[in-house]
N, C-alpha and C positions, 0 to 999 in steps of 0.2 A: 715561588718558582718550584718547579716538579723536578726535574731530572735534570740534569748536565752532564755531557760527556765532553772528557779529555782527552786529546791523545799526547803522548809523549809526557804520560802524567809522572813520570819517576824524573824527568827533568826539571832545567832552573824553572820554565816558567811553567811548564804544567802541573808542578809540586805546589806552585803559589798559588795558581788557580785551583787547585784542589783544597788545599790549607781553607780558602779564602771562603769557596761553594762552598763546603762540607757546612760552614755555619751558617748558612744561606739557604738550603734548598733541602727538600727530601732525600737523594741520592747521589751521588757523586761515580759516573762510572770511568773509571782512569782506561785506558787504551795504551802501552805500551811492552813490549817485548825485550827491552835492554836493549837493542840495535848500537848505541852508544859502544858496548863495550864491546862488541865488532869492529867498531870502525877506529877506534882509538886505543886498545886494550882496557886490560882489567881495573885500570886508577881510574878511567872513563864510567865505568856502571854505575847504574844509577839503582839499582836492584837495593842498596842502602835505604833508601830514599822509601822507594812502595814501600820498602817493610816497614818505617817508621808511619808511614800513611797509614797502611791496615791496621797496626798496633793501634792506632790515636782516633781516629774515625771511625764508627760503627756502619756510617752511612755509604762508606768506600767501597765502593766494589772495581777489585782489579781484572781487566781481563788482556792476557799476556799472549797477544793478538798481532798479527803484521798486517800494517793498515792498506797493503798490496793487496790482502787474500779478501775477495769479494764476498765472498759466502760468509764469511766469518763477521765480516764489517758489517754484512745484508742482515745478520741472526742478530746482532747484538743491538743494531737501530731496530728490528722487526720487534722486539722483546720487550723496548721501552716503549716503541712506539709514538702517540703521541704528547704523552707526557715529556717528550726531550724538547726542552725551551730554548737549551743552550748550547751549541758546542765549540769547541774552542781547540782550536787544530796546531799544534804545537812542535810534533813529533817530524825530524827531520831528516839529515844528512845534513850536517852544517857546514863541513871545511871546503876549502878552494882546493888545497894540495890534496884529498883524500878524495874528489871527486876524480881527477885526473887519473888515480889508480884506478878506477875502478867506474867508467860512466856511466854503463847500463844500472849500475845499481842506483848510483844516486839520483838518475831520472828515474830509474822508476818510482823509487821511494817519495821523492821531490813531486814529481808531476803527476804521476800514476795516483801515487798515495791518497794525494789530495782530490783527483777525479773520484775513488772510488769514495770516500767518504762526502762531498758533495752528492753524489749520486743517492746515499743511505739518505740522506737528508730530506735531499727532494721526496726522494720516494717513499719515507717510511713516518716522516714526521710530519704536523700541523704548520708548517712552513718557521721552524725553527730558523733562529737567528747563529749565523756562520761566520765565525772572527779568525781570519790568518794572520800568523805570526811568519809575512815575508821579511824581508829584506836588504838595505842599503844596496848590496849588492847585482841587483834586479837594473840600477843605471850604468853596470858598469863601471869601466872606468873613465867614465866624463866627468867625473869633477875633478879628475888630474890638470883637467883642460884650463880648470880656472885661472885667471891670474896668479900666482903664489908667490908668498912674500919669505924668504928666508931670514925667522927670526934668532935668537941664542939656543933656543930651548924646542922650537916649535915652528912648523908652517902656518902662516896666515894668508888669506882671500888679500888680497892688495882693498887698503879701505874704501875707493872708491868705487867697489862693485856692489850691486845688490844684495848678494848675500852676504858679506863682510860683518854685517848686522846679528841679521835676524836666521841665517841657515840656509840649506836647500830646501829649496820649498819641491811638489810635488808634479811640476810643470818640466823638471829635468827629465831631456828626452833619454829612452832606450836603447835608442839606435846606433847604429854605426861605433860601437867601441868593443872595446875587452870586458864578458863578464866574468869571465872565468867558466867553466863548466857549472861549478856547483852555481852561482849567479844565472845562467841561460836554465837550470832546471826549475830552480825556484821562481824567476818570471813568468816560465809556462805555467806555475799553479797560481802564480799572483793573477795572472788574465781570465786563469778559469774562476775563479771566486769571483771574478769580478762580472764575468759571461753569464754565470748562473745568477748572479743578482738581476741583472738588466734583461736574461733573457725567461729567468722564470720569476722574475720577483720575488726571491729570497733575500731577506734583511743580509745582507753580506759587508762585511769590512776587512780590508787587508791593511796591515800594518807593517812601513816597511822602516824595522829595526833598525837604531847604529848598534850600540855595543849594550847587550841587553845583560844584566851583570846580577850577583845577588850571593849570598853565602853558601846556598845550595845548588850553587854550580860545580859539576862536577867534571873541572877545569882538566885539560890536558896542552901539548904544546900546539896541537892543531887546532885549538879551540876551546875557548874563553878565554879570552887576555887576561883583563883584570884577576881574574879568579883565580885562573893556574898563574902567573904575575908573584902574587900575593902569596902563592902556595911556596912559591920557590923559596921568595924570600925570606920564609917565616920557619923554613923548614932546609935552608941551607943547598937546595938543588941550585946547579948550574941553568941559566936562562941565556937564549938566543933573540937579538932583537935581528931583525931583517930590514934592511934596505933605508933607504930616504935619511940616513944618518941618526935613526930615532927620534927622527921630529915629525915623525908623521901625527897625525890630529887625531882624536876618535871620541865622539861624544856617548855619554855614559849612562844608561837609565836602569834603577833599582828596580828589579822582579815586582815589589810590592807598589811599585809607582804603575808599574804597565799595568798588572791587575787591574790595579786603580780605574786605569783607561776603560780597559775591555769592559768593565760592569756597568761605567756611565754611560758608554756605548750599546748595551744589554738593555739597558733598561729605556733607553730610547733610542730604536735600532734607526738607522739608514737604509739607503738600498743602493751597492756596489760603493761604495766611500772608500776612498785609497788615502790613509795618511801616514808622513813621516812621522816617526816617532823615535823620542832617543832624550837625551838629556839636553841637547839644545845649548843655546849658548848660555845654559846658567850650569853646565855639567860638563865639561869635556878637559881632555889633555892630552899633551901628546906621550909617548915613547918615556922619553928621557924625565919628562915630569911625573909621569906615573913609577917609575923606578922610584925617584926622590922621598913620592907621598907615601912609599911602601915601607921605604926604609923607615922612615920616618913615625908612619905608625908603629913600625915593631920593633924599632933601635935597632934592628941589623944588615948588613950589610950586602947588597946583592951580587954574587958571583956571575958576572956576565958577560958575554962577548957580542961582536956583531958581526954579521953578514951580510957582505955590500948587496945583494944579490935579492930586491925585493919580489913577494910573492905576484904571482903574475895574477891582473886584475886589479893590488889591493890600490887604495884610500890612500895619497896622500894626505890631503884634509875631506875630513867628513863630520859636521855639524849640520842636527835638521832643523829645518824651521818647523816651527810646533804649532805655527799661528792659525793655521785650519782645524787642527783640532782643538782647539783651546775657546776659537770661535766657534765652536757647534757644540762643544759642551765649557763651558767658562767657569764651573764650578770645580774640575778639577786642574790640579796644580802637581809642580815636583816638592815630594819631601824631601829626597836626598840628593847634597851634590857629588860630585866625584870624593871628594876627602871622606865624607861620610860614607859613602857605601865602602870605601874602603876598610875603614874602622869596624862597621859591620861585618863584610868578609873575616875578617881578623880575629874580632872578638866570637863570632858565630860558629867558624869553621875551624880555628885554631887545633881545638882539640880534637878534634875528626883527624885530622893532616897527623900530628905526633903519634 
């Protein structure tokens, strides 16, 4: 493979896709601007991160790029041209409450972002293959709608529904609910990834996230649970859970498992394939359980309160079903569950946090 571009390459999952190319491919070109430490402050940058990338890689080329500015996205697919096989779209506006402040930016980044780089695509590459990193959030909040069972620790799907089993599968409609703003931006790029496949026959695949997790997440309270979670607890901050009594549900998948995905999917692309993806019903927990496994990895104690007043939009339970992806590539699997990626967080990022 020739060339691969990332965007939101100083983040969780575009750091792993770089880590992962860099020993894969001729060149590795990363695509981000720190935008993160805009929207969350300074413990949010990821500018950590690239420098460790440039240091470790010879093949790494960063360019510290807004994936809004078309000229600059147009120079940089122009320059690879069509040696780029791969690119892998990353780079976002992730929170619900930070979209609210501010929506023009997060549609543009969200929706905007992702036309102008589909566009570099089509127009500058051999019909490179185009992987989005969507979102749970893209249904809304219709899985509030489910049956829900009120357990000690956690919400459960009442067991006689369909998904009780095996997850949401990909057939959960869009319509008529709550996505939240940052949810209604990210749909619009989830439909255009999917537009530009069907309407120009670009290998395209959108992958729509639960709780995408990893040591090099560079967790804050608006975003990354697990990560910033873990940060609190290991490192004695005050943490806020919100709403549903802390039994809300959230399935959990390690950075190095999604990679995983995206390259079995690279290497035998689709055209417009929409899969959930997340840790499925062998990965998830809620609130109150994820506290436990935290304490629990690091013997201490978490200073916490709660706030009856849940984020408007979220997940009461959100576990995917995995069995479309799993059925079109079968050879990939999850390595880690919720405890482990924990333990990883813990042991990985520990000393970054002190």
């Amino acid at each position: 493979m020739g060339v691969v571009i990332i965007t939101g390459s100083g983040g969780l999952i575009g750091s792993e896709a770089v880590r992962f190319y860099a020993q894969q491919v001729d060149a590795v070109v990363g695509i981000d601007n720190d935008m993160r430490a805009r929207f969350f402050g300074a413990e949010a940058s990821t500018s950590w991160n690239v420098e460790a990338l440039q240091g470790r890689f010879d093949n790494y080329h960063h360019e510290a790029v807004d994936i809004r500015d078309a000229d600059a996205i147009g120079k940089i697919f122009q320059r690879y041209g069509r040696d780029v096989e791969l690119v892998i779209h990353t780079a976002a506006q992730p929170s619900h409450d930070w979209a609210a402040r501010d929506p023009r930016t997060d549609f543009t980044v969200n929706a905007n972002g992702t036309l102008e780089l589909l566009e570099a695509t089509r127009q500058h590459t051999d019909g490179a293959t185009f992987i989005f990193t969507s979102t749970n959030k893209v249904y809304g909040d219709r899985p509030n709608e489910l049956p829900l069972v009120e357990r000690e620790t956690r919400w459960e799907v009442d067991p006689s529904h369909p998904y009780a089993q095996h997850g949401i599968d990909e057939a959960m409609s869009v319509d008529a609910c709550t996505h939240s703003l940052f949810g209604a931006s990210k749909l619009a790029a989830d439909v255009l990834v999917q537009e530009y496949g069907r309407y120009f026959g670009l290998p395209t695949a959108i992958f729509r996230g639960g709780c995408l997790t990893g040591p090099d997440h560079s967790g804050t309270q608006l975003h990354g649970f697990l990560a910033y979670l873990m940060k609190c607890v290991a490192t004695g901050q005050p943490y806020s859970v919100f709403g549903y009594r802390g039994k809300q549900v959230r399935d959990n998948i390690h950075s190095s498992d999604l990679i995983a995905a995206f390259d079995v999917f690279a290497r035998n692309p689709r055209v417009a394939e929409v899969y959930n993806i997340g840790g499925g019903p062998e990965s998830n927990c809620s609130m109150l359980e994820a506290i436990a496994l935290c304490e629990q990895v690091t013997g201490r104690e978490l200073d916490w309160t709660y706030v009856d007043d849940n984020r408007v939009g979220d997940h009461i339970w959100y576990v995917s079903d995995l069995r479309k992806f799993k059925s079109h590539y079968p050879d990939w699997s999850l390595s880690y569950d919720t405890e482990g990626i924990l333990k990883d967080i813990y042991q990985r990022a520990g000393s970054r946090w002190q």
